[in-house]
N, CA, C and O of each residue as an XYZ file, in Angstrom:
856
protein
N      -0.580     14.159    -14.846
C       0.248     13.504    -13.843
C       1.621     13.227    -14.431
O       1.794     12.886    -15.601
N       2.602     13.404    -13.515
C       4.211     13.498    -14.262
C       5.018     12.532    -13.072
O       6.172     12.145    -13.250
N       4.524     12.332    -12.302
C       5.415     11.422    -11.620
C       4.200     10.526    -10.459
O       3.237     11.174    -10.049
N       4.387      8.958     -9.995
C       4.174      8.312     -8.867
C       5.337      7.908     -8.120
O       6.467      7.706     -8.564
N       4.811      7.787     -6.589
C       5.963      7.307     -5.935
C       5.108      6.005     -5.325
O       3.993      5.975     -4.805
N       6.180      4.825     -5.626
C       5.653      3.899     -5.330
C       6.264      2.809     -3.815
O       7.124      2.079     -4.307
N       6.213      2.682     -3.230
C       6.928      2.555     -1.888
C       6.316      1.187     -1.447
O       5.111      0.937     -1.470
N       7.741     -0.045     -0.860
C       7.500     -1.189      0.034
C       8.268     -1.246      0.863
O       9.223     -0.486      1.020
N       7.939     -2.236      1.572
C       8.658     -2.149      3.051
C       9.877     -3.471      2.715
O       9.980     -4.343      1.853
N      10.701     -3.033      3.947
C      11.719     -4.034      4.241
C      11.336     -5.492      4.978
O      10.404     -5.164      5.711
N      11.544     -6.824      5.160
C      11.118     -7.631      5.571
C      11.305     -7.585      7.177
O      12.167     -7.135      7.932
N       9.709     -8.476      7.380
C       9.358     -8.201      8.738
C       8.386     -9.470      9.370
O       7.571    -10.148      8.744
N       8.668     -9.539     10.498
C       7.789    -10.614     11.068
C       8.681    -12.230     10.604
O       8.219    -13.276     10.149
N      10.084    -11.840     10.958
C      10.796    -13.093     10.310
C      10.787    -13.504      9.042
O      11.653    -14.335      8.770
N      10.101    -13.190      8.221
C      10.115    -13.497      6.527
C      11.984    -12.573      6.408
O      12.413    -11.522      6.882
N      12.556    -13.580      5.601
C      13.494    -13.213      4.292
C      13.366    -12.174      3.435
O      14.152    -11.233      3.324
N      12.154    -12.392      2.702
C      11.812    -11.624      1.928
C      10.633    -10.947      2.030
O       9.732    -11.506      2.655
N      10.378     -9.580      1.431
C       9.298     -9.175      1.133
C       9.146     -8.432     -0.030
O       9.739     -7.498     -0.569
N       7.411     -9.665     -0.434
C       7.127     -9.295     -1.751
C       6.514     -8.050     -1.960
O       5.995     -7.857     -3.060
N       6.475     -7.091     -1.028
C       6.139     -5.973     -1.540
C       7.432     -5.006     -2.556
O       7.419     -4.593     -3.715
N       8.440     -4.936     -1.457
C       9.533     -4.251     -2.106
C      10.188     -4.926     -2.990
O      11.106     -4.356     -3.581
N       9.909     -6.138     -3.254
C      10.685     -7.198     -4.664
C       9.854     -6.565     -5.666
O      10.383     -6.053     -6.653
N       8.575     -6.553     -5.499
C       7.582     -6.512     -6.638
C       7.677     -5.184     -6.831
O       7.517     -4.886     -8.015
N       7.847     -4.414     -6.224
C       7.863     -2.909     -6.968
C       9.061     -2.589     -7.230
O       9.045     -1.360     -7.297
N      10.416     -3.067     -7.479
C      11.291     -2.932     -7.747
C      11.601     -3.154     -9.248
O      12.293     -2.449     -9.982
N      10.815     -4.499     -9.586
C      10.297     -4.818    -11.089
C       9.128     -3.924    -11.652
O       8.175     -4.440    -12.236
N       9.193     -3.104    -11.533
C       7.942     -2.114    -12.007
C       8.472     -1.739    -13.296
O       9.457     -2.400    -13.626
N       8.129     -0.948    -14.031
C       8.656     -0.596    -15.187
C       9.355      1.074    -14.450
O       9.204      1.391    -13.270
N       9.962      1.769    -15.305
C      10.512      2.772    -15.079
C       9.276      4.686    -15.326
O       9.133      5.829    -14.893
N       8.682      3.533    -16.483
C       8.052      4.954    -16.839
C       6.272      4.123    -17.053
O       6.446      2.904    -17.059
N       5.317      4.345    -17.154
C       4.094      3.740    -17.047
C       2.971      5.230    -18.035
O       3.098      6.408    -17.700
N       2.157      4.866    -18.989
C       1.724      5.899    -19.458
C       2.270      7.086    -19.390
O       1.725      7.921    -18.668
N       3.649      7.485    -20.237
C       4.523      8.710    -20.112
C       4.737      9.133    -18.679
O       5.220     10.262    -18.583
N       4.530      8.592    -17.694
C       4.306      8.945    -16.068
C       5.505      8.550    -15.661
O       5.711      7.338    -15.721
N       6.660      9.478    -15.121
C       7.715      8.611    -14.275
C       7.399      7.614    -13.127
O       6.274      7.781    -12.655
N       8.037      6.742    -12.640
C       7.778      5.919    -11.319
C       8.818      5.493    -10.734
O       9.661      4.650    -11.040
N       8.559      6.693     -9.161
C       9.795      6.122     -8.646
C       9.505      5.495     -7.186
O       8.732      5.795     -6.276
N      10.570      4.390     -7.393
C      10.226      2.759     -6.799
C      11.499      3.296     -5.837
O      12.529      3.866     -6.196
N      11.035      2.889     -4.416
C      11.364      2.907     -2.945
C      11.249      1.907     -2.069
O      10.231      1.216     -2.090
N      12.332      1.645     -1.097
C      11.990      0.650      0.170
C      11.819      2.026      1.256
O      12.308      3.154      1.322
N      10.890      1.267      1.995
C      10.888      2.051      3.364
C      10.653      1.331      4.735
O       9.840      0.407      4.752
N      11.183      1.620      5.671
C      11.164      0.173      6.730
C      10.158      0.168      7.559
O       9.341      1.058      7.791
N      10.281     -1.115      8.091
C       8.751     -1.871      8.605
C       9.078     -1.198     10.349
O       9.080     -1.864     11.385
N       9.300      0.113     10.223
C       9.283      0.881     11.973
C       8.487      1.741     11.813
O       8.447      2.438     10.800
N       7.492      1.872     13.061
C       6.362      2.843     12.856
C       6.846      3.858     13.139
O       5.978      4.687     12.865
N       8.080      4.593     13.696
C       8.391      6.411     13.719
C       9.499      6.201     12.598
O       9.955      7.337     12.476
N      10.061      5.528     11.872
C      11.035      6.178     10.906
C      10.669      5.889      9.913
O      11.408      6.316      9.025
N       9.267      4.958      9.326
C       8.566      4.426      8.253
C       8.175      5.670      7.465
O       8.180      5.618      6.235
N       7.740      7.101      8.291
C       7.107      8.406      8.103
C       8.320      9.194      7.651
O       8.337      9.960      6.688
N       9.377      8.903      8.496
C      10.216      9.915      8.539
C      10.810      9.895      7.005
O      10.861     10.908      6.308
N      11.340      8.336      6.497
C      11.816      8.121      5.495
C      10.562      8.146      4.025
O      10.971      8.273      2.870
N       9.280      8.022      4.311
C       8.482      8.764      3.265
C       8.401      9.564      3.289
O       7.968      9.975      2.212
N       8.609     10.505      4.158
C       7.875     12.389      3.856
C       9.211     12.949      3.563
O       9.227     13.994      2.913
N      10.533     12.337      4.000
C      11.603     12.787      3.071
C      11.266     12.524      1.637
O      11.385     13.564      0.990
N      10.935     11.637      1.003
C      10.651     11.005     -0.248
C       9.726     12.319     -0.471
O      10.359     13.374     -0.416
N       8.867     12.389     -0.621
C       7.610     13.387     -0.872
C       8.279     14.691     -0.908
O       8.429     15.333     -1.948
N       8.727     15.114      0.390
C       9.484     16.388      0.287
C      10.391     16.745     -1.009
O      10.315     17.862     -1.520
N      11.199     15.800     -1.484
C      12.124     15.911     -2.580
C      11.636     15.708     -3.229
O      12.199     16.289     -4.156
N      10.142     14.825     -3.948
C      10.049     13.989     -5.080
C       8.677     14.919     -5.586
O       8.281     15.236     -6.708
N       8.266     15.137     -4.489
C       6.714     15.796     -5.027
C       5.854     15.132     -5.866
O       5.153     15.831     -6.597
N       5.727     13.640     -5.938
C       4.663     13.014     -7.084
C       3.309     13.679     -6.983
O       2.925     14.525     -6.175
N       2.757     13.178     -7.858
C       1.133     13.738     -8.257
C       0.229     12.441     -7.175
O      -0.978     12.550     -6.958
N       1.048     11.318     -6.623
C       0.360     10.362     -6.634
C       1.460      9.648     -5.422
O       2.625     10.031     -5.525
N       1.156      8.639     -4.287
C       1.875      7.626     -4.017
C       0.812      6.598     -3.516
O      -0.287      6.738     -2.978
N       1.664      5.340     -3.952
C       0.959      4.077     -3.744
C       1.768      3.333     -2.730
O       2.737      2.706     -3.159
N       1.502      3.308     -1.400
C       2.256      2.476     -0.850
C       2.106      1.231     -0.686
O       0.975      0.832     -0.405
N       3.345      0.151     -0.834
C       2.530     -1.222     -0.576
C       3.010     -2.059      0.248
O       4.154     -2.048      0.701
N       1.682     -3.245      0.606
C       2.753     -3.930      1.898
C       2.201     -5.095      1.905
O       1.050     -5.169      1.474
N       2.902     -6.363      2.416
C       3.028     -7.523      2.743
C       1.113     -8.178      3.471
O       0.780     -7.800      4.594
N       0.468     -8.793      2.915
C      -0.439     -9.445      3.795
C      -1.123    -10.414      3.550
O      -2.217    -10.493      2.993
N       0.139    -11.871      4.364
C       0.020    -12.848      4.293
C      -1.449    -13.566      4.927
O      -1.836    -13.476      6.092
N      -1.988    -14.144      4.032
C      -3.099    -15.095      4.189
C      -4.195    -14.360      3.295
O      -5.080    -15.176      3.037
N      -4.441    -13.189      2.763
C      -5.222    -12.965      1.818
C      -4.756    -13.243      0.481
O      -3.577    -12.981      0.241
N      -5.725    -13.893     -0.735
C      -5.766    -14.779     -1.471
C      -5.335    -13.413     -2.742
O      -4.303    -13.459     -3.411
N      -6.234    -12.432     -2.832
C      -5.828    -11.251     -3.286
C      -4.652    -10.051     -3.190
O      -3.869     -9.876     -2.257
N      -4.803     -9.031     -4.837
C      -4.268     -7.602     -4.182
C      -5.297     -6.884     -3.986
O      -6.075     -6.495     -4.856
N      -5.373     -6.591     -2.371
C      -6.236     -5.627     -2.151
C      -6.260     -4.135     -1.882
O      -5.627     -3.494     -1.042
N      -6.991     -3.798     -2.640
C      -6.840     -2.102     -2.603
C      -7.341     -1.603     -1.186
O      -8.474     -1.991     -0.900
N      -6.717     -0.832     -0.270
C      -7.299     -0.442      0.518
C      -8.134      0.988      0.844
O      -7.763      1.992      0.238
N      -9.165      1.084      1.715
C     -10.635      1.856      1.904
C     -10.009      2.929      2.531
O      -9.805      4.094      2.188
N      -9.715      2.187      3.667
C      -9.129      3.129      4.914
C      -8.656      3.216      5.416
O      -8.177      2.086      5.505
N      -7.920      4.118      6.463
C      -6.653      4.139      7.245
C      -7.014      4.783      8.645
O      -7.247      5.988      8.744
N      -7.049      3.846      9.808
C      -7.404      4.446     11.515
C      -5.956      5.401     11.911
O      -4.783      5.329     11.542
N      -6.523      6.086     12.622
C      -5.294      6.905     13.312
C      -5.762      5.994     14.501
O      -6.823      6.104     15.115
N      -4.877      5.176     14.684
C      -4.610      4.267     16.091
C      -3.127      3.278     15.546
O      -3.139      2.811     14.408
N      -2.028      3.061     16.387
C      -1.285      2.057     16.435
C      -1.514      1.431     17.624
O      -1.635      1.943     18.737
N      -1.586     -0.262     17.151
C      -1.877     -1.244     17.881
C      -1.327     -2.432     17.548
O      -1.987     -3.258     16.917
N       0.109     -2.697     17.978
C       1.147     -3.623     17.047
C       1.011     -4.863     17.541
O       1.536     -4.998     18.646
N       0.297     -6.157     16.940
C       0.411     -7.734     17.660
C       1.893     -7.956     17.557
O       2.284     -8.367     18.650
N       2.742     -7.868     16.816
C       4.017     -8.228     16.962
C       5.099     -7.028     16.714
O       4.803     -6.237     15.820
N       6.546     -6.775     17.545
C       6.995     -5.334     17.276
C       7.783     -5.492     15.824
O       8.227     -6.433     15.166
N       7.703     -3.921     15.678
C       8.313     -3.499     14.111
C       9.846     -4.198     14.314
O      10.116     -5.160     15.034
N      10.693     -3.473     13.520
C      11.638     -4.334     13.108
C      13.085     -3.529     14.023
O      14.304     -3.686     13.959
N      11.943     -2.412     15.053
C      13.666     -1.605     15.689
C      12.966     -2.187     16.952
O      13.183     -1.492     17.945
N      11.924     -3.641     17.254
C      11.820     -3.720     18.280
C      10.325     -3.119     19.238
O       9.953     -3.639     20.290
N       9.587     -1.825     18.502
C       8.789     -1.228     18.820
C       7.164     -1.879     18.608
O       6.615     -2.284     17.583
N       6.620     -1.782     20.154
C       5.131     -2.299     20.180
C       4.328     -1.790     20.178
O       3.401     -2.446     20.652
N       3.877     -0.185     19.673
C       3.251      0.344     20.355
C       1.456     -0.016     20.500
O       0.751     -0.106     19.495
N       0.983     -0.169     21.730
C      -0.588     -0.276     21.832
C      -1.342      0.753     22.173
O      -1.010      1.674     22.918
N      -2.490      0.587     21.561
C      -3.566      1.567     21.263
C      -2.724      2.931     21.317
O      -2.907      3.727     22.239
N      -2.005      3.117     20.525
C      -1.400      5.001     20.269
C      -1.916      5.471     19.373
O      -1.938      4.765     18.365
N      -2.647      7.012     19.275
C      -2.815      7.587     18.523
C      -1.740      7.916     17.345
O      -0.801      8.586     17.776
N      -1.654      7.595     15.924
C      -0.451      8.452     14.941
C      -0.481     10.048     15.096
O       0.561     10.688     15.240
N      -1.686     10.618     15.059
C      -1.171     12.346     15.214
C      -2.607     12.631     15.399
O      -3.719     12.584     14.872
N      -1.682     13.074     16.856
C      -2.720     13.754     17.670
C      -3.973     14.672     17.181
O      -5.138     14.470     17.523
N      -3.458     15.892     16.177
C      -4.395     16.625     15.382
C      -5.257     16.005     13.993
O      -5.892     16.607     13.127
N      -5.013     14.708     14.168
C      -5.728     14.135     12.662
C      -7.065     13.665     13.157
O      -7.544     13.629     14.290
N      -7.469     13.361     12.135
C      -9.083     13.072     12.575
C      -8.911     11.556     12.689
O      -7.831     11.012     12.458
N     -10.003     10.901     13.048
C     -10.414      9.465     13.425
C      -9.716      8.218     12.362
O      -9.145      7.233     12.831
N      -9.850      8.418     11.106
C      -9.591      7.968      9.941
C      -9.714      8.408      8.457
O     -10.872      8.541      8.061
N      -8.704      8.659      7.554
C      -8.723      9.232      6.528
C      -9.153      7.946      5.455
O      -8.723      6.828      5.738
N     -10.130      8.144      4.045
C     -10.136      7.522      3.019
C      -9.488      7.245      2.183
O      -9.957      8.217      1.590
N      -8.617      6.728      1.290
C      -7.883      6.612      0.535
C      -8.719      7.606     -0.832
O      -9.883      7.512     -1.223
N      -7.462      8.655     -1.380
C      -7.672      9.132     -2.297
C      -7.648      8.737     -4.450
O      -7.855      9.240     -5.554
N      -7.263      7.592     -3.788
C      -7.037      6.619     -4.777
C      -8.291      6.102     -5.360
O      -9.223      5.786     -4.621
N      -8.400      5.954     -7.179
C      -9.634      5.215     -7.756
C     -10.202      3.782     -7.052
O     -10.207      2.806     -7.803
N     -10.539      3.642     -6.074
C      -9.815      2.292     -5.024
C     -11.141      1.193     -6.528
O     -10.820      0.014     -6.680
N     -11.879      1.493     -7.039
C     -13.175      0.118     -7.094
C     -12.742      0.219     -8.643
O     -12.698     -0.807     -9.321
N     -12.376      1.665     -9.266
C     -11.725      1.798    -10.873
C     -10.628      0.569    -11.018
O     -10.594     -0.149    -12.017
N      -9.597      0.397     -9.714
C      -8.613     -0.015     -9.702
C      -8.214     -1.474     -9.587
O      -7.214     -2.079     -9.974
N      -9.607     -1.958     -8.758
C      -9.931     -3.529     -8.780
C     -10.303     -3.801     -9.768
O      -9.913     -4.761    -10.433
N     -11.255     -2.897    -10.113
C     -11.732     -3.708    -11.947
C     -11.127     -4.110    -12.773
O     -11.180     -5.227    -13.286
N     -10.029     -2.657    -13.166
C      -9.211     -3.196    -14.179
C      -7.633     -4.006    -13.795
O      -6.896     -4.254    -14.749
N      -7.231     -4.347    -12.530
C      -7.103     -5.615    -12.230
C      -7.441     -6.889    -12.879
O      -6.842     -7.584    -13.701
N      -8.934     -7.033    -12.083
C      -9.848     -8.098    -12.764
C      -9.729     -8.666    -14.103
O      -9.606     -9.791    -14.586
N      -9.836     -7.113    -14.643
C      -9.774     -7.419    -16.605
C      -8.252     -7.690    -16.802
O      -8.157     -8.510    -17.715
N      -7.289     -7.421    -16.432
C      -5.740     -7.884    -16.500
C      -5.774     -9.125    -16.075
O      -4.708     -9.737    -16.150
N      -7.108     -9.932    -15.456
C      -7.132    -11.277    -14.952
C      -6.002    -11.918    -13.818
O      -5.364    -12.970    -13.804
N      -6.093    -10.558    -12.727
C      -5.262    -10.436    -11.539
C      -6.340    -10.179    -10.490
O      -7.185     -9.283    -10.491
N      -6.138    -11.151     -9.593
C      -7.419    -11.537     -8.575
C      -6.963    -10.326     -7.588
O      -5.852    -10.116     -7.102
N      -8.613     -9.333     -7.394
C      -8.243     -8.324     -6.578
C      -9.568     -7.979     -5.964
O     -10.534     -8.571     -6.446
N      -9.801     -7.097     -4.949
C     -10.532     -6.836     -3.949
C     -10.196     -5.415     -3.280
O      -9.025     -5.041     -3.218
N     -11.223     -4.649     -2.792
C     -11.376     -3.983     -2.004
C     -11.362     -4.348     -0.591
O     -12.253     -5.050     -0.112
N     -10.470     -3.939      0.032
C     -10.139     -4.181      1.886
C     -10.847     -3.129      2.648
O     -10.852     -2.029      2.096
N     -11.383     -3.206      3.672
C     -11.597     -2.431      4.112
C     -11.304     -2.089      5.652
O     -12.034     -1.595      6.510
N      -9.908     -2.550      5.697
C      -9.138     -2.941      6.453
C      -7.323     -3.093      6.401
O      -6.618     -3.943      5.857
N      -6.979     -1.904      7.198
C      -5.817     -1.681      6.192
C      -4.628     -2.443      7.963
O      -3.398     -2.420      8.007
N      -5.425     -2.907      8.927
C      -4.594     -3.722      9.963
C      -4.368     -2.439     11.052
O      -5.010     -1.421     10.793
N      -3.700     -2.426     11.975
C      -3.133     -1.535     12.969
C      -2.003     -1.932     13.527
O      -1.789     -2.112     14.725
N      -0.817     -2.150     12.049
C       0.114     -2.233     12.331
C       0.843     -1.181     11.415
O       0.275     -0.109     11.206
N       2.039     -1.429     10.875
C       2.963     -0.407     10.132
C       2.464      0.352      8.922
O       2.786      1.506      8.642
N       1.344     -0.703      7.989
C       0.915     -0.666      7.003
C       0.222      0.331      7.279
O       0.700      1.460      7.166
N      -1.434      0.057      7.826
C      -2.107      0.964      8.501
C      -0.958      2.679      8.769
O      -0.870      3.347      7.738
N      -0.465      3.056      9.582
C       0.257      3.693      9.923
C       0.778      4.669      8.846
O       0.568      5.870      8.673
N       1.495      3.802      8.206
C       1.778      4.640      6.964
C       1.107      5.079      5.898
O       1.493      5.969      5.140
N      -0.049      4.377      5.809
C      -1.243      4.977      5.048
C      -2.051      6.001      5.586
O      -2.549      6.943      4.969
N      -2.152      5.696      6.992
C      -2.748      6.930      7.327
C      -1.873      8.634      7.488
O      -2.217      9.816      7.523
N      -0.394      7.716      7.558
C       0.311      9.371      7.187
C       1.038      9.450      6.273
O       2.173      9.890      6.459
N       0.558      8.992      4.823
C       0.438      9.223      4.122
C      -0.746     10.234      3.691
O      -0.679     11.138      2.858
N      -1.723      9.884      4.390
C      -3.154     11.009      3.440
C      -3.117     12.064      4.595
O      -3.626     13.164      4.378
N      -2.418     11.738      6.084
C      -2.175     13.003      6.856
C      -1.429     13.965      5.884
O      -1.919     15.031      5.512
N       0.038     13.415      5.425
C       0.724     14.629      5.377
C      -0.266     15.167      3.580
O      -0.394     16.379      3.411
N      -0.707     14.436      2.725
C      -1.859     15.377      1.739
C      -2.751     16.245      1.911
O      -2.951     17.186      1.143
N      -3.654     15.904      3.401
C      -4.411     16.713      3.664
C      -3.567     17.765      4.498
O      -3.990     18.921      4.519
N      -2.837     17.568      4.930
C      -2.133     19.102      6.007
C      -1.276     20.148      5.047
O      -1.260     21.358      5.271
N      -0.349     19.331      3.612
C       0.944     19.574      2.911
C       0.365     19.840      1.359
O       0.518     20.846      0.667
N      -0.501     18.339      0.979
C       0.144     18.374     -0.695
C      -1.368     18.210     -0.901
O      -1.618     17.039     -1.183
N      -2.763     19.200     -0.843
C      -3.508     18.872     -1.320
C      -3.966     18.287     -2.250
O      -5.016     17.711     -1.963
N      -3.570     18.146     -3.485
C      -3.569     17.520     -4.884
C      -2.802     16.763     -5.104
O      -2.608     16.340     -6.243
N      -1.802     16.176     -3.519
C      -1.638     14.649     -3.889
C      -2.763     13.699     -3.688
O      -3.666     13.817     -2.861
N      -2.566     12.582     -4.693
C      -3.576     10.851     -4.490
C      -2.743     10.130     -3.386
O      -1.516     10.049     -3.434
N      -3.337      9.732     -2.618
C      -2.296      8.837     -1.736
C      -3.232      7.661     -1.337
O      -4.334      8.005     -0.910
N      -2.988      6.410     -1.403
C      -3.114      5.272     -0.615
C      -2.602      4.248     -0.453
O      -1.372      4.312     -0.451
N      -2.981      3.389     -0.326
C      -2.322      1.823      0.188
C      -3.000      0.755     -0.649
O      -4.216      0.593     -0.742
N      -1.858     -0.093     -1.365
C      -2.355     -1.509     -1.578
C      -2.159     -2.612     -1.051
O      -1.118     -2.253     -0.500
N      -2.302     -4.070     -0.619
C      -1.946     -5.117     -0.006
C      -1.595     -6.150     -1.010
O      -2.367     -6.420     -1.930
N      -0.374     -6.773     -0.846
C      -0.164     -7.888     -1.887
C       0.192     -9.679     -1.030
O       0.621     -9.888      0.104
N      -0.070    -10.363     -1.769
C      -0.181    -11.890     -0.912
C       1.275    -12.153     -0.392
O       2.023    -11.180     -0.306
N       1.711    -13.339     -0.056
C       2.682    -13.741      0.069
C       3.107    -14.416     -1.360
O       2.224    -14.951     -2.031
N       4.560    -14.389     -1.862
C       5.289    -14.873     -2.628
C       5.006    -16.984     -2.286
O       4.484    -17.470     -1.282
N       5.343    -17.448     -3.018
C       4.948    -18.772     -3.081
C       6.440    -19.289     -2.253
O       6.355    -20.207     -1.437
N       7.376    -18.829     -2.447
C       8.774    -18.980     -1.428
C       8.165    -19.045     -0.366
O       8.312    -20.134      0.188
N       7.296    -18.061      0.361
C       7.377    -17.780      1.502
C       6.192    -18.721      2.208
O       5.917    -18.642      3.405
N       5.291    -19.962      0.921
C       4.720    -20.510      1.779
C       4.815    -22.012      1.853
O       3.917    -22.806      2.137
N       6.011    -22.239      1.560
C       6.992    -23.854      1.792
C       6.405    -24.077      2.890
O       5.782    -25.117      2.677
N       6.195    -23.731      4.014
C       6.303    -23.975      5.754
C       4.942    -23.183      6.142
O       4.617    -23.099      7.326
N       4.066    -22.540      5.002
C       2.932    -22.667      5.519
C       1.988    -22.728      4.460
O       1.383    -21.756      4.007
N       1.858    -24.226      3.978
C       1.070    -24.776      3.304
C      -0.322    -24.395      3.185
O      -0.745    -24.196      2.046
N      -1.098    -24.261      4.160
C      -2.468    -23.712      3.784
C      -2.861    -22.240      3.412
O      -3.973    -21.830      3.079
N      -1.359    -21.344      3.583
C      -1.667    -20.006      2.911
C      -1.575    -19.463      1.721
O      -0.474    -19.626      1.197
N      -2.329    -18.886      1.125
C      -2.492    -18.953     -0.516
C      -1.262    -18.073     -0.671
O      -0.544    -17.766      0.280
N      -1.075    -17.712     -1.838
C       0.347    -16.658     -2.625
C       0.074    -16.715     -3.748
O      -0.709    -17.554     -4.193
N       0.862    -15.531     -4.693
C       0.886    -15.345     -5.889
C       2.220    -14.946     -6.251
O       3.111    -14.465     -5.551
N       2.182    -15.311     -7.787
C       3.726    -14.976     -7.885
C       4.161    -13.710     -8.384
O       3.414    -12.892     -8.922
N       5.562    -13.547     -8.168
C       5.827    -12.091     -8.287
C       5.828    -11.920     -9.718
O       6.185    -10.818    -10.134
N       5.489    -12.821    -10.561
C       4.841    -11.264    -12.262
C       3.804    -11.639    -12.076
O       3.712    -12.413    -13.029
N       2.666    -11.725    -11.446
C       1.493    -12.070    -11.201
C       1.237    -10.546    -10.315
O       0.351     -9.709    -10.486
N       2.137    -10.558     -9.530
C       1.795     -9.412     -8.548
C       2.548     -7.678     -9.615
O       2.294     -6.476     -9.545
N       3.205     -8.264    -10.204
C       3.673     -6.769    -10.730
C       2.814     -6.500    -11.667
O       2.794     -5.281    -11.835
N       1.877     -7.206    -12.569
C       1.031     -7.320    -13.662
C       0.168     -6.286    -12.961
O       0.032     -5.111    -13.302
N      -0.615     -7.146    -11.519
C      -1.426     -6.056    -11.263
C      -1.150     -4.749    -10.504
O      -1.990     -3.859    -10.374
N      -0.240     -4.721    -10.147
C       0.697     -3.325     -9.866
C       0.708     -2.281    -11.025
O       0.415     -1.085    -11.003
N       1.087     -3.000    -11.939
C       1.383     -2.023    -13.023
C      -0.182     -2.070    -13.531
O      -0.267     -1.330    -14.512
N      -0.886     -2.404    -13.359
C      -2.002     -2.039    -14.160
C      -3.336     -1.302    -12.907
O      -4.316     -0.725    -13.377
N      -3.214     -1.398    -11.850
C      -3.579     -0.612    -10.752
C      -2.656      0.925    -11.306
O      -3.337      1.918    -11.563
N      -1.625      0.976    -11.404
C      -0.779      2.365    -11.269
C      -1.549      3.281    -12.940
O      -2.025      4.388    -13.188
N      -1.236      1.847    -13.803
C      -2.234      2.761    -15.006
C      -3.543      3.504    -14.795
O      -3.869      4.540    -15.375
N      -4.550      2.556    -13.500
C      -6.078      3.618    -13.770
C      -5.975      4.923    -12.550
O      -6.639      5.960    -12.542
N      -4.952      4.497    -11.585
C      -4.488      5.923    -10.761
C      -4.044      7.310    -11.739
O      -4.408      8.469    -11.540
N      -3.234      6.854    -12.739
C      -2.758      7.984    -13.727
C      -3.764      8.156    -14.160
O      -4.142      9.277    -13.817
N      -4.831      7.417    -15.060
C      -5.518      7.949    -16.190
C      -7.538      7.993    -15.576
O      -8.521      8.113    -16.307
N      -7.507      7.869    -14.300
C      -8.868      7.438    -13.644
C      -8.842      9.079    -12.968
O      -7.915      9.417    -12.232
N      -9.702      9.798    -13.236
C     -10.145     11.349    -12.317
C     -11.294     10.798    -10.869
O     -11.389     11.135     -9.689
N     -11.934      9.914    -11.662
C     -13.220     10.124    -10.580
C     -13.964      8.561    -10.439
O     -14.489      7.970    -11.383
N     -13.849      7.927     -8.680
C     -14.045      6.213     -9.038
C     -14.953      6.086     -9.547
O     -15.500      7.188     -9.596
N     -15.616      5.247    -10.082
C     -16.763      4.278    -10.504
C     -17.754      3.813     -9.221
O     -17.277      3.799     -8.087
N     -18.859      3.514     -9.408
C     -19.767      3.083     -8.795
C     -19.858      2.079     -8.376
O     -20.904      2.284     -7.760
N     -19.558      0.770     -8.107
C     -19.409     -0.736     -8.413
C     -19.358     -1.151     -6.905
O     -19.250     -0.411     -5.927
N     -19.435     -2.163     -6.942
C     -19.894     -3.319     -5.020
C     -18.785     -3.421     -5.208
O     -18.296     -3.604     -6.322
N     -17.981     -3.296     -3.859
C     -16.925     -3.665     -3.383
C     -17.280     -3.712     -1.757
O     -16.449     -3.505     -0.873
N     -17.996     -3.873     -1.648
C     -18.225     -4.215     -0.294
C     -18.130     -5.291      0.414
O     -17.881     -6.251     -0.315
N     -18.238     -5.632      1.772
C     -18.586     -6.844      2.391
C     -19.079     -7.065      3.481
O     -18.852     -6.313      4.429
N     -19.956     -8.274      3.598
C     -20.906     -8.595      4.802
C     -20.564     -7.941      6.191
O     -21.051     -7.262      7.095
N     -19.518     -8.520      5.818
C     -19.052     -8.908      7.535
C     -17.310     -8.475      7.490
O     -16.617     -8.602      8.499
């Protein structure tokens, strides 16, 4: 592996900031001899694609990790899966709502993330960065772009890795909402950068519970 592309969004849903694209901005430059190149991409579900598959087109990584904002989980969670459905509770950031829309028409139901997803929580864990398997990636922008993300691998870049991670809210962002947990941003790049290490050096996941009840 010779290059990742690592990608966050612009702030959305009234937040100032977002700790996705802060936190991957502090990434390191190079990660196990592996280049890493760190991207914003915006929180609109038709130009969110447009402005990654330009990225991909030029950059060709072995690998992309996209990441995004999701306030009220306590964790970084690696995500399972990605629905081909948009179904927006609140609109993106050019204004756009779309409900129950298919992302592409010719894709199948839902793609898996090609990513070590349970390799990747572990050694999290052992970096002593609280993390989880999702299995639930939302049906909003996030969702969206993960799922065309592993669209355009399976149609384009077979032997790209592509998936999605979720990171908490920044502790800024929860002055005014006290009962939602956060972590801080070298808390969140720790396990960024050490998620991106077992994507480079992980071939094949591990066996391990990451599941849940309900």
């Amino acid at each position: 592996m010779k290059k990742v592309l690592v990608t966050g969004f612009d702030p959305f849903g009234g937040e100032s900031i977002n700790p996705a694209t802060e936190s991957v901005k502090q990434l390191p430059d190079e990660i196990l001899g592996v280049q890493i190149i760190k991207r914003e991409i915006p929180t609109v579900f038709d130009r969110s694609l447009d402005v990654l598959y330009t990225l991909l087109d030029e950059e060709q990584p072995d690998a992309v990790i996209c990441v995004g904002q999701a306030g009220g989980r306590p964790n970084i969670t690696v995500e399972r899966v990605a629905i081909n459905q948009d179904d927006a509770r609140i609109p993106d950031n050019e204004g756009a709502q779309p409900i129950d829309r298919t992302i592409f028409e010719d894709g199948p139901a839902a793609y898996f993330s090609t990513l070590p997803i349970k390799a990747m929580v572990r050694d999290m864990k052992a970096s002593f960065v609280p993390a989880a398997v999702s299995n639930t990636a939302g049906t909003f922008v996030c969702n969206h772009v993960m799922y065309g993300a592993l669209h355009y691998a399976a149609t384009k870049a077979p032997k790209l890795k592509a998936g999605f991670v979720h990171i908490p809210y920044l502790p800024m962002q929860t002055v005014d909402k006290p009962t939602m947990p956060s972590m801080s941003q070298d808390e969140i790049v720790k396990g960024l950068t050490a998620l991106i290490k077992t994507v480079i050096s992980v071939e094949e996941d591990v066996k391990e519970t990451g599941g849940a009840v309900c």
